[in-house]
N, C-alpha and C positions, 0 to 999 in steps of 0.2 A: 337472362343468365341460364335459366334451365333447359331453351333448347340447344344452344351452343355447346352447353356443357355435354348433351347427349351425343350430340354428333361428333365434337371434336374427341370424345372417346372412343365411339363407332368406328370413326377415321382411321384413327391410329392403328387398330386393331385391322380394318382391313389393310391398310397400308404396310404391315408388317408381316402379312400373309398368313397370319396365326386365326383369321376368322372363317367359319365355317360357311360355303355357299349358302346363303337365303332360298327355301323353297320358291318357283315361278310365284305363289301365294306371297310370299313375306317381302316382296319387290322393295328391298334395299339392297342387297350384292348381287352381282353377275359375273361369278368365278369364272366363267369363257370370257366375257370380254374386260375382266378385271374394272368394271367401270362401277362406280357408285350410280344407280338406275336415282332417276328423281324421288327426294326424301319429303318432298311436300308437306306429308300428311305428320311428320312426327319431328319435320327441322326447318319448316318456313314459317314466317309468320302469316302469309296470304293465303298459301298453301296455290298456288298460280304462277304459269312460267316459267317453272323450275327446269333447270338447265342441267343435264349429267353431266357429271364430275369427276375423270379419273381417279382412280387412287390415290396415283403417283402425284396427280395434283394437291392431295387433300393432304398427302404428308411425305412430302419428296425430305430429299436430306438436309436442306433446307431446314423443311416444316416452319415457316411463318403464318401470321395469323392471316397473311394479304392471300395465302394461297387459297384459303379456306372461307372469306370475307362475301361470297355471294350466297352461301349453303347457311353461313351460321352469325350472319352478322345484321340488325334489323336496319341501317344506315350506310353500309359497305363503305362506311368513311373514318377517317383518322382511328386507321388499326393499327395495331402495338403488334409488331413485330415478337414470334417468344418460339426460342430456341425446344429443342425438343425434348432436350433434358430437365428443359421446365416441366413441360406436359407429359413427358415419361419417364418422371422420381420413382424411386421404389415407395415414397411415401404416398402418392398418389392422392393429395389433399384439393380441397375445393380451391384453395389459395393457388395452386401449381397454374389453376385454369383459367384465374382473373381475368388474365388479359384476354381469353379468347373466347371467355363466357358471361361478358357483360356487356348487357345493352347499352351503357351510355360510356363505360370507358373510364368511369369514375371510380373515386371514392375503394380502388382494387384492394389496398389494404386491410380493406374493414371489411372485406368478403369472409364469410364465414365458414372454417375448416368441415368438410363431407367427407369421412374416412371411403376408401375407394369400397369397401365391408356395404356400406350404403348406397352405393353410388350402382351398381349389379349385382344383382340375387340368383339363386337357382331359379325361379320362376320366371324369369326375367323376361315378360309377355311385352308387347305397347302398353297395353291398361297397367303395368308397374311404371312405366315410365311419364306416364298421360299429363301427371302434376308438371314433369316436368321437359312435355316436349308440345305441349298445347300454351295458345296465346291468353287463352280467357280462362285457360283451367273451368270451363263447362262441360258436363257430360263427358269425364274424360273418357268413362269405356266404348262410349261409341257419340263421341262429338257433332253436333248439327251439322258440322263446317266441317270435317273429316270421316263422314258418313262411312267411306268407300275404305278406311283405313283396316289395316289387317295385323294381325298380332305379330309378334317379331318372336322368333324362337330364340332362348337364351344361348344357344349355338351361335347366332350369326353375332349377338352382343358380346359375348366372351372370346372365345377356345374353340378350335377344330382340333384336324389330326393333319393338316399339311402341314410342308415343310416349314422352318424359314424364310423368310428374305428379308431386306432391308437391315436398318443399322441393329446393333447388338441393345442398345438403349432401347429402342421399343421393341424389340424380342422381351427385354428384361419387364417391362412394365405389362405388357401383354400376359407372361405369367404369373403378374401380379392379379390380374385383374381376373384371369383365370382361377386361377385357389380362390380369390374371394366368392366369384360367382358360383363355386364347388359349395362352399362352405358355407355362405351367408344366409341370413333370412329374410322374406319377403321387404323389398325396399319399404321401409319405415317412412310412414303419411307424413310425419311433419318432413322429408327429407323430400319427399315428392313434393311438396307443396310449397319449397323453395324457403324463404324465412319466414313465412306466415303458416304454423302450423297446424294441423289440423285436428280438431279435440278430438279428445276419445269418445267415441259412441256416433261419429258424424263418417261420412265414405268419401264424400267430395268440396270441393271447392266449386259455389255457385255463381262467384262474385266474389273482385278481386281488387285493389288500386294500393300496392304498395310503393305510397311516398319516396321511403325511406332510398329506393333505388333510383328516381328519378331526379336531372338535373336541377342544380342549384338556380333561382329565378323564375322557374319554370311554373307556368301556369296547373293546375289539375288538366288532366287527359279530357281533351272534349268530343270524345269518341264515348264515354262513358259520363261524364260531368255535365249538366247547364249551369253555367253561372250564373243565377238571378240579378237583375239589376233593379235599382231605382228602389221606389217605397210599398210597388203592390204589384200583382198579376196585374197584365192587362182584362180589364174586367171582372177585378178580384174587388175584395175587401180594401180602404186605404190603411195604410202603415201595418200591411201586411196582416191584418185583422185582429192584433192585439196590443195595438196604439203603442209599440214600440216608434222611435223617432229617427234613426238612421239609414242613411240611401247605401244602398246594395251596387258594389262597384268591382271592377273585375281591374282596377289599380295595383300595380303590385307593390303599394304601401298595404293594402288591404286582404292581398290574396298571392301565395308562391312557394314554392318550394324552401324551407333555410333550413339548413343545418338537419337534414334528410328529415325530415318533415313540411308534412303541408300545416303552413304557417295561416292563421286568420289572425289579422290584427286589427283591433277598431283604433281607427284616428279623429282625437279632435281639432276640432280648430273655431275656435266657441262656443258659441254654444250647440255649435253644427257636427255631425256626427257620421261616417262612413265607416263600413265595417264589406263584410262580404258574405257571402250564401251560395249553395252548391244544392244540387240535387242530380241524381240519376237519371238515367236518359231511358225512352220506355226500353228498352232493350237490354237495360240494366236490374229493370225490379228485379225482387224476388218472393218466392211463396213456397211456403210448407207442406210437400205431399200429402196427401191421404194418408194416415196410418203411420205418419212419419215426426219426424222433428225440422226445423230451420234456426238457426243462430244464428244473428247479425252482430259481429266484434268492432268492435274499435280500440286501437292503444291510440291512446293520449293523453295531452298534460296540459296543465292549466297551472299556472304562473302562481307563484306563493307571494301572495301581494299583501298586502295591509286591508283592510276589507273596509279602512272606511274611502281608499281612495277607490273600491272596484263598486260601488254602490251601481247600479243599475247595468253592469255588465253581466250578460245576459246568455253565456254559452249552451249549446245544445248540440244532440246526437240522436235521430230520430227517422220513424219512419211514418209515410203516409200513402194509403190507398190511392191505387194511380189512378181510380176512377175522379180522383181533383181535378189532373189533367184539362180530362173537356168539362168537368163541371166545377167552377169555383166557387160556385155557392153549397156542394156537397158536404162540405164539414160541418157538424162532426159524424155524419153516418158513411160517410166512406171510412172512418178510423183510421184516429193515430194513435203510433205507439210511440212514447217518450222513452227512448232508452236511458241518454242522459241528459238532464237538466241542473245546471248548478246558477245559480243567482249570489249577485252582492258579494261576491270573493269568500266565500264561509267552505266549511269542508265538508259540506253534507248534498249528497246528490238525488237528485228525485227521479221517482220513476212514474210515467203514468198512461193509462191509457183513456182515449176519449171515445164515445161510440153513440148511436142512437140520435137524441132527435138535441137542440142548440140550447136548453134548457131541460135540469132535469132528466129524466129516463134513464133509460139501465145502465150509463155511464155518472150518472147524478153530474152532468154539464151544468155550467163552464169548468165545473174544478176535475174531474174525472175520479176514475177511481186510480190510487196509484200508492205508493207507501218510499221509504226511504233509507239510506243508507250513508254510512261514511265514506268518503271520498279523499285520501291523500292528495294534497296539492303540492307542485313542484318536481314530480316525477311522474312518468310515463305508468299510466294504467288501463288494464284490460278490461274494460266495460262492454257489458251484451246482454243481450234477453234470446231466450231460447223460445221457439213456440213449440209448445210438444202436442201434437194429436197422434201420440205411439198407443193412447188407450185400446184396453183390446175389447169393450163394451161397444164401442162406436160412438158413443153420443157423443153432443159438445159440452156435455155438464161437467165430466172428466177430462176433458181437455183441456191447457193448462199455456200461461206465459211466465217466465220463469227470467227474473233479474238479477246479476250479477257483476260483482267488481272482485276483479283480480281473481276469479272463479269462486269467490264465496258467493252464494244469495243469497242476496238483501231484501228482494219481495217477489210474491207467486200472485196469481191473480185468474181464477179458473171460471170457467164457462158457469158452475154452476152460482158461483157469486156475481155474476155477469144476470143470469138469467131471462137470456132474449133469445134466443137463435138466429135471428137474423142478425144483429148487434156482435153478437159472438162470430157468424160468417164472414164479417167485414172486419172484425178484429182477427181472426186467425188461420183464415182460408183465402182470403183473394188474394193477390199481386201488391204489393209495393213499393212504394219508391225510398229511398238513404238520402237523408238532407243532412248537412252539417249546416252553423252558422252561429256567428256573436253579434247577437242584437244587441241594442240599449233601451234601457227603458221600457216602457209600458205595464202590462195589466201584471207579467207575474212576478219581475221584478219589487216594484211595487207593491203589491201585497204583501211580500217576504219581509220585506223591511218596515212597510206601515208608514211610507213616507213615500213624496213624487223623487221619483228618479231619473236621468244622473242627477249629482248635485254639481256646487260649485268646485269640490274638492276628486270627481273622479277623475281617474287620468285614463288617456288611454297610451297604446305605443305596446311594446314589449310587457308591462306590467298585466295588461288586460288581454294578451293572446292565447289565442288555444291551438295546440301544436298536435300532428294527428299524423301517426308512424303510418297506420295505415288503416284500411276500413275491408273485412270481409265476413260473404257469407256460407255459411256450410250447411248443407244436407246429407239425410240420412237417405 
């Protein structure tokens, strides 16, 4: 949605001749040869093979979405034709742009109003636009993958001083979009950052998978996902190393897209038990600058069940040093961090983190150290842990992981109660990997309740799912 949305704005504006040539430097307009030069770097998702694209193509009188379907479309398939008094209302809302600024063509109703006030600022550089003309929202001000990318003057995004042409309809919204550009202030992070907003005190978006846009069935992305299967790593711990009892399946009883959410749902079917599990792909970790902060979010919901039928259902939100990768027998000193843990259907969430040697040491293992909070069930909540090394001493004794739901926090957990350095490095400084998943059974189920779990009474299906709008991570 964000990069179409940028372009198909772009367009209009050059196409109605109200836009100011682009410096040789800013290589998106070429007032001589009126042609849209390749947008690669701020309106493709490869950013590869880009093809130049008249104007005249991009919003002839016409103006269909088919004209504009190779520049701003990630499928260049079953596009929705939209008139151009759609996309040039004086009201100039996110809605106008549905149809030419969504990735899957879906769900256009429920797209969420962008006063056009937002949508272009006076500063109006690339880096305002980065949230939302980049595919991975990484590094937007100067992107891995868009290295070469060059700032865009808010001239060529708004308002020149040439004439006219083209219909009176995109004249009129052109000086719409002008005044705002005059007037407005720097585009607003959660507005760059698409519906996933961006907290106050963070700059970017490091990591990103919002469900909530992607189609209904649909597997998780496995360009960023692995989906674990079976009951262990190959050459791992069995039953995944905490005598939970359910096979890990990429079934989409088990794992999909419903009702714009990524859905996990455990099934039984006796006493036999499959559920599902995800984790990031190495390309995905993430890690907390020097001197800086990281937060890893999630909105989700967990099903308002009866808690004696949810007894050994087992949801979690977490994260684990990718050093497991090539070493499965490293936990617990590669660390993990529990952001959320909820057991047995109750409305209390646990936070924990593990570290140091498999018994004992500065994590006090198997149990770790970790504390807790209440958890509303049956509606969507914003669970995270922040790791903050912003200390201005330097040490890791002041440095700090900081838990939360729905932005209150429920528990802090600092280096100097830690007291390892090395323990505290692997908790707060290396790379890690986002694992979702709803086990059954085992060590911490069990404990919670003080009984083997499941029983003969838990169900699974709809009642035991956990629903997950979307998973990101932000840096300072």
């Amino acid at each position: 949605m964000r990069t179409a949305q940028a372009l198909s704005v772009f367009a209009l504006l050059v196409g109605s001749g109200l836009a100011t040539p682009v410096p040789a430097s800013g290589a998106y307009y070429d007032g001589a040869s009126s042609m849209l030069q390749p947008v690669s770097a701020a309106a493709d998702f490869d950013d590869a093979d880009d093809t130049a694209m008249p104007a005249s193509a991009a919003f002839s009188a016409a103006n269909t979405r088919s004209a504009i379907a190779a520049a701003a479309d990630e499928d260049d398939a079953n596009d929705i034709r939209m008139p151009v008094s759609a996309a040039s209302s004086a009201a100039n809302t996110r809605t106008a742009f549905a149809a030419a600024a969504d990735e899957d063509d879906a769900n256009d109703a429920d797209d969420t109003a962008i006063p056009v006030s937002r949508a272009f600022s006076a500063a109006s550089t690339r880096t305002a636009f980065a949230a939302a003309a980049d595919e991975d929202d990484t590094e937007d001000t100067a992107d891995s993958a868009d290295s070469a990318d060059t700032a865009m003057p808010v001239s060529a995004a708004s308002v020149g001083t040439q004439g006219l042409r083209g219909n009176s309809r995109a004249a009129a919204a052109a000086d719409d979009l002008a005044a705002a550009a005059t007037n407005s202030s720097e585009l607003p992070l959660a507005a760059a950052a698409g519906d996933i907003a961006i907290p106050q005190g963070f700059k970017k978006i490091v990591f990103q998978d919002n469900f909530a846009k992607q189609k209904a069935g649909a597997l998780p992305d496995q360009a960023k996902w692995l989906i674990d299967l079976g009951t262990q790593y190959p050459g791992g711990a069995a039953n995944w190393g905490t005598q939970e009892i359910q096979t890990y399946t990429n079934n989409p009883a088990n794992l999909g897209i419903k009702n714009g959410a990524l859905t996990i749902t455990p099934v039984r079917n006796g006493n036999a038990w499959t559920s599902a599990r995800i984790e990031t792909k190495a390309g995905s970790d993430v890690q907390c600058p020097p001197g800086g902060k990281l937060r890893v979010e999630a909105s989700l919901k967990l099903a308002a069940s009866d808690p004696a039928t949810q007894l050994g259902i087992w949801p979690a939100f977490w994260m684990l040093g990718q050093g497991f990768r090539t070493d499965r027998n490293s936990w617990p000193k590669v660390a993990e961090i529990d952001i959320l843990e909820v057991s047995n259907g109750v409305g209390t969430v646990f936070h924990t983190a593990h570290c140091g040697v498999i018994n004992g040491g500065p994590c006090k293992e198997k149990t770790g150290l970790g504390g807790s909070g209440q958890f509303p069930r049956g509606k969507f909540v914003k669970v995270a842990v922040t790791i903050d090394r912003s200390n201005k001493a330097g040490g890791f004794q002041q440095e700090k992981l900081e838990w939360s739901v729905d932005g209150k926090v429920t528990h802090t957990l600092t280096g100097a109660e830690v007291k390892d350095a090395d323990a505290w490095e692997n908790l707060a400084r290396t790379p890690k990997m986002i694992l979702l998943n709803v086990a059954i059974g085992g060590e911490f189920p069990d404990g919670k309740a003080k009984i083997k779990t499941p029983t003969a009474k838990t169900v699974g299906g709809e009642p035991s799912a956990m629903s997950v709008q979307y998973v990101a991570a932000f840096s300072t």
